[in-house]
C-alpha positions, 0 to 999 in steps of 0.5 A, a space after each residue: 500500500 502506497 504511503 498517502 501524504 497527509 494534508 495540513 491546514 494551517 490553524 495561524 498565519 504571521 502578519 506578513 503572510 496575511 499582507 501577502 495573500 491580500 498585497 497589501 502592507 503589514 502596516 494597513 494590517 495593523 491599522 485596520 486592526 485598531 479601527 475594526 473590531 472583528 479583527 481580533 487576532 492572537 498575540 504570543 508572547 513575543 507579540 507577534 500577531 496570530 491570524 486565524 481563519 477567521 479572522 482573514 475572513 474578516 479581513 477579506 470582508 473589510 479589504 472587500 468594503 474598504 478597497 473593491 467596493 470604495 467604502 470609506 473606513 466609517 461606512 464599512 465600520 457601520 456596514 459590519 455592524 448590521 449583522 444581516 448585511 454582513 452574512 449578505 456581503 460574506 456570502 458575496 465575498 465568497 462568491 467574488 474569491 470563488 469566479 476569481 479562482 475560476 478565472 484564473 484556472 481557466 486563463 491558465 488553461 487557455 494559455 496551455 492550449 
């Protein structure tokens, strides 16, 4: 029988590598950090932040607002805070990741043609 390699998830991500699935500055990170209060990430002992799943889907949904959408810091404060318009934008979210991810394979693909 074959030795079948095991998959890992990632339970915590540093601050550099959330800065770099979005391109974006750790700074920003940082800030939107102290302005937001969904994003609450972990912090050992060294201070280092621990991102956890969760939390880079609250950065994705703030990222989402603030620089796809165009909303200011203080409307997207006030959109987060209407929990139904949240779940709406989330799934939107998902559904903007998923056709990107799909684009991308399939530019792939005609570029392998």
């Amino acid at each position: 029988m074959p030795y079948k390699e095991r998959t890992i998830e990632k339970k915590y991500f540093s601050i550099g590598e959330v800065a770099f699935m979005f391109k974006v500055a750790p700074s920003l990170i940082r800030f939107w950090e102290k302005e937001f209060d969904i994003l609450q990430p972990k912090k050992n002992r060294k201070g280092n932040r621990q991102f956890t799943q969760q939390d880079i889907e609250n950065f994705r949904l703030i990222y989402h607002l603030v620089k796809e959408k165009g909303y200011t810091l203080q409307g997207a404060k006030e959109m987060l805070k209407e929990k139904a318009v949240k779940k709406e934008e989330h799934r939107k979210v998902d559904v903007l990741q998923r056709l990107k991810y799909l684009k991308a394979q399939l530019e792939a693909l005609r570029d392998a043609l």
